[in-house]
C-alpha positions as CSV (number, residue, x, y, z in Angstrom):
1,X,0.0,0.0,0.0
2,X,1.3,3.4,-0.9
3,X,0.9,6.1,1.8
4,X,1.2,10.4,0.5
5,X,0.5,13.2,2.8
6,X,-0.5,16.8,1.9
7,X,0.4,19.5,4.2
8,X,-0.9,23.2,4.6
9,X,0.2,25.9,7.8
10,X,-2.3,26.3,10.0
11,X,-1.6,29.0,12.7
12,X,2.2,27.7,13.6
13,X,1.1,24.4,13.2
14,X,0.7,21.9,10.3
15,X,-2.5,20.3,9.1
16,X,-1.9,17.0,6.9
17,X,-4.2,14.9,5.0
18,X,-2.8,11.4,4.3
19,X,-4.0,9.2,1.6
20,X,-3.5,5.3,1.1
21,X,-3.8,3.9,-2.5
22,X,-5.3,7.8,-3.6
23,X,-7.8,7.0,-0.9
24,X,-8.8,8.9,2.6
25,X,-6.9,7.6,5.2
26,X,-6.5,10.3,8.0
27,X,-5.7,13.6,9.1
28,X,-2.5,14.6,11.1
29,X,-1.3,17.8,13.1
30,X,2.5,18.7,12.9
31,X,3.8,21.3,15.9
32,X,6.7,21.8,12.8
33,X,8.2,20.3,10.3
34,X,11.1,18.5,11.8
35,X,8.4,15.7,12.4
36,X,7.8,15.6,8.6
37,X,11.5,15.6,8.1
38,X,11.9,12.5,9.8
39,X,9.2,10.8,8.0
40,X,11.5,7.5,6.1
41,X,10.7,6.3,2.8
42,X,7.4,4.4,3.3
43,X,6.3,7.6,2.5
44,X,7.5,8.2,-0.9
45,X,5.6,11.9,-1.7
46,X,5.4,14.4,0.9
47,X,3.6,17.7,-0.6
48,X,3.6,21.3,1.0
49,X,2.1,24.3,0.0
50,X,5.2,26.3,0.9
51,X,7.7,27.6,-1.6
52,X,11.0,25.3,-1.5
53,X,13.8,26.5,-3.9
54,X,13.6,30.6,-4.0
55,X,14.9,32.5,-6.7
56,X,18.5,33.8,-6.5
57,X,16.3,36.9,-8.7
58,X,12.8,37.8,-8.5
59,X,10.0,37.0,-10.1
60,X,10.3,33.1,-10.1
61,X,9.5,31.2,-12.9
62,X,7.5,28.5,-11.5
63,X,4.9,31.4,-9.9
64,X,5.0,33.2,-13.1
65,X,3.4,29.9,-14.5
66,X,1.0,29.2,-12.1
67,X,-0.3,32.3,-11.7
68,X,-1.1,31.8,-15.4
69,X,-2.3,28.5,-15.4
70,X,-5.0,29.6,-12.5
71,X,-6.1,32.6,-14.6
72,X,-8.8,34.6,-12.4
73,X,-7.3,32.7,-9.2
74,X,-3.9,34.2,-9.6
75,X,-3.9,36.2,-6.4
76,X,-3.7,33.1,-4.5
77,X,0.0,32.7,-6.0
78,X,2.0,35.5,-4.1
79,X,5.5,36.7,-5.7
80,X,8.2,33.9,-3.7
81,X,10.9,36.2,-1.6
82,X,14.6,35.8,-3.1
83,X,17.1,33.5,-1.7
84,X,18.6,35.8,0.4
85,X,15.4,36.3,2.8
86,X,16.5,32.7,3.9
87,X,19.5,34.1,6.5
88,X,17.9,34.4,9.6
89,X,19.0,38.5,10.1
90,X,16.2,39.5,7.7
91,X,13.4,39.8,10.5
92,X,12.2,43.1,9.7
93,X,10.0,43.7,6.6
94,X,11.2,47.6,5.8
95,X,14.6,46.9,5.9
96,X,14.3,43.4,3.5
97,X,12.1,44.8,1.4
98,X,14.8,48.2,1.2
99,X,17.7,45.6,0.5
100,X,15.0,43.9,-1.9
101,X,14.8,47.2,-3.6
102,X,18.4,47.9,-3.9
103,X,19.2,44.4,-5.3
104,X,16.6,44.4,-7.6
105,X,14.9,47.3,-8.2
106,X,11.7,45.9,-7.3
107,X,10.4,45.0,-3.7
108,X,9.0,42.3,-1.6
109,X,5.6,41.5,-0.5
110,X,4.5,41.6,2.2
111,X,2.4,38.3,2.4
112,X,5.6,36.8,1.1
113,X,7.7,37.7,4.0
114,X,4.8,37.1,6.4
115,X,5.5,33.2,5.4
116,X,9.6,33.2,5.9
117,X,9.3,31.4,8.8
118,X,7.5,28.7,7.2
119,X,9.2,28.8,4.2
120,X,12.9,28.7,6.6
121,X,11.2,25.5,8.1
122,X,10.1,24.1,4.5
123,X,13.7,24.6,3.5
124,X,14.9,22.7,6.0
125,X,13.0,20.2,6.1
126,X,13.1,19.5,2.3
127,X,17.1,19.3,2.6
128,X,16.7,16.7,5.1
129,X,14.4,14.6,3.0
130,X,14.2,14.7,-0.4
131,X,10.8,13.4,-0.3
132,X,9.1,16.2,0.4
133,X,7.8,18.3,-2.9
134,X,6.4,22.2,-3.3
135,X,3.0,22.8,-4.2
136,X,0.1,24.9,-4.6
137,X,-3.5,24.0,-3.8
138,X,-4.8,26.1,-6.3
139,X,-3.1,24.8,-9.0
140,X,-4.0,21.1,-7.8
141,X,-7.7,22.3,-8.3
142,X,-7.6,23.8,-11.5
143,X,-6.1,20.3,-12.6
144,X,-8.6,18.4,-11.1
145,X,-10.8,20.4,-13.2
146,X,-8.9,19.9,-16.6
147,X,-7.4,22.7,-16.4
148,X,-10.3,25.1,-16.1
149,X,-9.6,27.7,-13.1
150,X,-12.3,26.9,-10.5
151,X,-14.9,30.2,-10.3
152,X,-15.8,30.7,-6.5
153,X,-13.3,31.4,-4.1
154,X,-12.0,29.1,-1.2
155,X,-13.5,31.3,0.9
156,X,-17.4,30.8,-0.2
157,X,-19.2,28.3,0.1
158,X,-19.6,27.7,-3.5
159,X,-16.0,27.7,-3.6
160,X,-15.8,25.2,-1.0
161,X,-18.4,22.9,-2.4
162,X,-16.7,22.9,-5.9
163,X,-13.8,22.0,-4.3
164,X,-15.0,19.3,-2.3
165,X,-17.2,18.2,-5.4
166,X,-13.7,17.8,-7.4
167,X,-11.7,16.0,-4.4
168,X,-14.6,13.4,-4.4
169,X,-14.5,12.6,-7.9
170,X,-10.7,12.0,-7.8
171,X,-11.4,9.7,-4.9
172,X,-10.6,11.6,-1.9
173,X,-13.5,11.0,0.3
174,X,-13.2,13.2,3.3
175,X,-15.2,12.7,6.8
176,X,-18.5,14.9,7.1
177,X,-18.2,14.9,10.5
178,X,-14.4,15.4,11.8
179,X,-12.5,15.1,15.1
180,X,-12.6,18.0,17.2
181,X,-9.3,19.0,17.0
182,X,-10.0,18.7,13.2
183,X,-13.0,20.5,13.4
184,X,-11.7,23.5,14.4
185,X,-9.4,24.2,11.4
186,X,-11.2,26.3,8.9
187,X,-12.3,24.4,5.6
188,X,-10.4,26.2,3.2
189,X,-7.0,24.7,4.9
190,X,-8.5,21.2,5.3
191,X,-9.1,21.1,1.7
192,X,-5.9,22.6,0.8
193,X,-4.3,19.8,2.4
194,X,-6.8,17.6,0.7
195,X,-5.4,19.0,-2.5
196,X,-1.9,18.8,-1.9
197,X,-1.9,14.8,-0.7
198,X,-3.9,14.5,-4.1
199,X,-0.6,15.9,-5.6
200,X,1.4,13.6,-3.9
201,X,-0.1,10.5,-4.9
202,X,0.7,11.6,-8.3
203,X,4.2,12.1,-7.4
204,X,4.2,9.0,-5.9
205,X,2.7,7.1,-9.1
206,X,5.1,9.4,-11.5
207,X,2.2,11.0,-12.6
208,X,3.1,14.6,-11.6
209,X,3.4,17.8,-13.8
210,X,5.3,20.5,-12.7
211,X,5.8,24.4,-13.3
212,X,8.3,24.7,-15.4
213,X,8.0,21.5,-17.0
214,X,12.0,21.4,-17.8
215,X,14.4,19.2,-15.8
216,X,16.5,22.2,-14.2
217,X,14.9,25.7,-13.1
218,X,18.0,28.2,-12.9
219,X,15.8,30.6,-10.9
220,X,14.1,28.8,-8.5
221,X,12.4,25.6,-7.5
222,X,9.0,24.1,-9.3
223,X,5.6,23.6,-8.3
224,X,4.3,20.1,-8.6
225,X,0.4,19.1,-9.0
């Protein structure tokens, strides 16, 4: 039996999804991602929605991509920081963004920088296992809608329901009534991690696209769905 997991941040924590044979099998809270690190190779996909692999120079290519591929969804997909955001010393968002500027000559947002500590712990953890694979919910939805951009947002409950709609048909099954601690998470994160274990299963199989498609990205890492 092949076990994936999907993984989304939820407050500092980690919500994951895991699926057996493409199948529902459970949900899982990380307190970080040194626990997902350690995860050995019965687990052969482990997918984040996290950027892993910035860009030595903005705009990366694999955002630039999936920002078109999701067409009136493209906010989702925020601009990934550069490389150099990853050194610890960059804890104030002026002064990066400044540095940003004069590197550059164009800045960095703010939602991006709100992430670094994830994206530090996504780092890490992806160096430690090489298991673990980048990508973005949004993306996974608009394949699992052959390739049309979904037309509610995440947020809605149309959005929700079309989501939920397209998980079932790919055989993800999720619980209508969930654990308590579970429970609590909002729906748009549950499903994200839905998404993203969907992802991995392809990874797993060999099925897996990616943005961009080519072998080596000189400017950054790829997104996988």
């Amino acid at each position: 039996m092949t076990k994936v997991l999907g993984i989304d941040g939820w407050k500092k924590k980690w919500i994951a999804v895991s699926l057996e044979d493409g199948a529902f099998n459970d949900f899982h809270i990380f307190e970080n991602l040194d626990e997902v690190a350690l995860l050995g190779p019965k687990i052969p996909a482990i997918a984040i929605d996290v950027p892993i692999g910035l860009p030595e120079k903005p705009p990366r290519h694999a955002d630039k991509e999936a920002a078109k591929f999701i067409g009136p969804r493209r906010s989702s997909v925020f601009a990934s920081p550069p490389v150099f955001c990853l050194d610890e010393k960059w804890t104030d968002y002026r002064e990066t963004n400044a540095e940003c500027r004069s590197r550059f000559d164009s800045g960095i947002s703010a939602q991006g920088f709100a992430l670094m500590k994830n994206i530090r712990d996504a780092a890490k953890a992806a160096a430690q296992n090489p298991r673990i694979f980048e990508v973005h919910p949004e993306v996974c939805f608009c394949e699992m809608n052959q390739g049309t951009p979904l037309q509610f947002t995440k947020k809605s409950w149309n959005g929700q329901r079309e989501r939920i709609d397209l998980l079932e048909k790919s055989g993800i099954v999720l619980p209508k009534v969930l654990p308590p601690e579970i429970g609590k998470i909002p729906v748009d994160d549950i499903l994200d991690a839905a998404a993203a274990a969907w992802s991995a299963q392809r990874i797993a199989e060999g099925n897996a696209r990616s943005f961009p498609e080519n072998n080596a990205d000189e400017n950054g890492g790829k997104i996988w769905f």
